[in-house]
Every structure is written in structure tokens, then in C-alpha cells.
N, C-alpha and C positions, 0 to 999 in steps of 0.2 A: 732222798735229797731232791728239790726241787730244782729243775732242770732253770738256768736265764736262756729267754728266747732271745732270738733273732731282732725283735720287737723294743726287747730291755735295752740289747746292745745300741741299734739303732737312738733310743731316748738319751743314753748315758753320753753316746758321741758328741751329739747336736746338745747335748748338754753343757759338753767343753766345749765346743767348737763357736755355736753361737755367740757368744758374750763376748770372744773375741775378735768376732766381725763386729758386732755390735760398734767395740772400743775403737776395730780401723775407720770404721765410717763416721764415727767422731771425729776423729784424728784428721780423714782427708776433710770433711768437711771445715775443718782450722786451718789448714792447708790451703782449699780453696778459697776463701775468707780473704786471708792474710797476699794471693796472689794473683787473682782475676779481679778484671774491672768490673766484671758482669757475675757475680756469684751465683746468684739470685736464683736461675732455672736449676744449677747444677747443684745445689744446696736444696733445693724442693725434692729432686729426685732421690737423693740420697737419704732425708727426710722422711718423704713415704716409706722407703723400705727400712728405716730402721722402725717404722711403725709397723709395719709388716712384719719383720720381726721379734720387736718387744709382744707382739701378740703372738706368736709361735713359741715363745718363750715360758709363756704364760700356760700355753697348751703343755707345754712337756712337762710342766713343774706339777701340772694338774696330774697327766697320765701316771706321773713317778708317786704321786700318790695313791691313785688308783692300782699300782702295778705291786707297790708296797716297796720303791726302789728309794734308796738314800744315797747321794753323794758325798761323805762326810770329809773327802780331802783331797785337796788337787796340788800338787809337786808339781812346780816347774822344774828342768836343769837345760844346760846345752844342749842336748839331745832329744828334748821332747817334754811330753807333759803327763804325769801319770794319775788316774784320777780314782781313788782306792771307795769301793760303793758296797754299800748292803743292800740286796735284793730278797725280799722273802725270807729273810733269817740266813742267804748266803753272802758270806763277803768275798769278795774279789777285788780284782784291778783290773784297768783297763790303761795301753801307753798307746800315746798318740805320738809319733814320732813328727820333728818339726816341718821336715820334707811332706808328708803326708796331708801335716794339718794345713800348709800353701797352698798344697794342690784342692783340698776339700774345700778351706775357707773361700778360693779362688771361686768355685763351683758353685757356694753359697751364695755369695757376692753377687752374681751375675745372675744367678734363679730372682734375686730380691730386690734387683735393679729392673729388671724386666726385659734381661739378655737373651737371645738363645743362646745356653750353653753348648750345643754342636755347632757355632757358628766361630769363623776364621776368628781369629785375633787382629789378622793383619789386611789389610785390602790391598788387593794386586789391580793396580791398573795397566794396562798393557797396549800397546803403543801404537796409534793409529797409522 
């Protein structure tokens, strides 16, 4: 039996995960559309990185070839998204629970905006 690396898992994740950051960064950028006078800058940035990412996308669908990996069904429910793959003549599943996929897409978001990820969320100003 042919062992899935680390490598496959890693492809199948950002396999799910991607395309639905892709879809949030649609989503805010109709958002912001619809609610700023000034879209403009904040719709470029958002822009780049879904070009940034339609081309990482591109990369994975290439390696899952390369790797001999198929996704052939992805299940949403309540509780997550379970996305059932053949790898090398093995089949499996992989569940991406919803709490999980926030925190990662969050992670994602911010690598493809041009964030530091170890950087506050929040700014403390502190009182002269």
C-alpha cells in the first residue's frame, strides 16, 4: 500500500480551502462596491490576491497531477466539509471541520493580502 504523504495532505487541504477564500474575496469585494465612496484602492488589493491565488490554484491542480491525487467529491453539512480523494489507487477522505476551515481561511486571507500573519488584529493606542 502506498503510503499519502504529508505533501498530498497538505494539496487536498488548500484544495478545499482555497476556492473558498477565493468566493469570500468576491463576496467582500460586492460588499465593498455596494458600501464605500472610495472602492477603488481596496478592490485592487483584493484583486491582486485573488490573482495570486487563481495562480496557486493552478499550481495544485498541476501537482495533484503529478502526485496521481483526485478529488472526486466534496460534502458540505453543519459541521464541516468532507472532501473524499484518490491518491495513487488509494481512496480516502479528508473533514475539514467549519471552526478549523475560519481559522485556516483567515490565515490564508491575510498571507494573499500581503498581511503579517503574526501581526495584532487589533491596535492598542495607549494614553499620552
Amino acid at each position: 500500500m502506498i503510503d499519502i504523504t504529508s505533501e498530498d495532505h497538505a494539496l487536498i487541504k488548500s484544495h478545499v480551502i482555497l476556492p473558498r477564500v477565493l468566493t469570500a474575496f468576491e463576496r467582500d469585494i460586492a460588499l465593498i462596491n455596494a458600501t464605500l465612496k472610495t472602492p477603488g484602492p481596496y478592490v485592487d488589493v483584493i484583486a491582486e490576491a485573488q490573482r495570486k491565488l487563481t495562480a496557486d490554484l493552478y499550481e495544485i491542480r498541476k501537482g495533484f497531477r503529478q502526485r496521481g491525487i483526485k478529488v472526486y467529491e466534496e460534502v458540505s453539512d453543519n459541521d464541516g466539509v468532507t472532501a473524499r480523494y484518490k491518491c495513487r489507487g488509494y481512496e480516502s477522505q479528508m473533514r475539514i471541520r467549519w471552526t478549523m476551515m475560519a481559522a485556516d481561511a483567515s490565515v490564508v486571507m491575510r498571507k494573499y493580502l500581503g498581511l503579517n500573519e503574526g501581526r495584532r488584529p487589533f491596535v492598542t493606542v495607549s494614553p499620552e
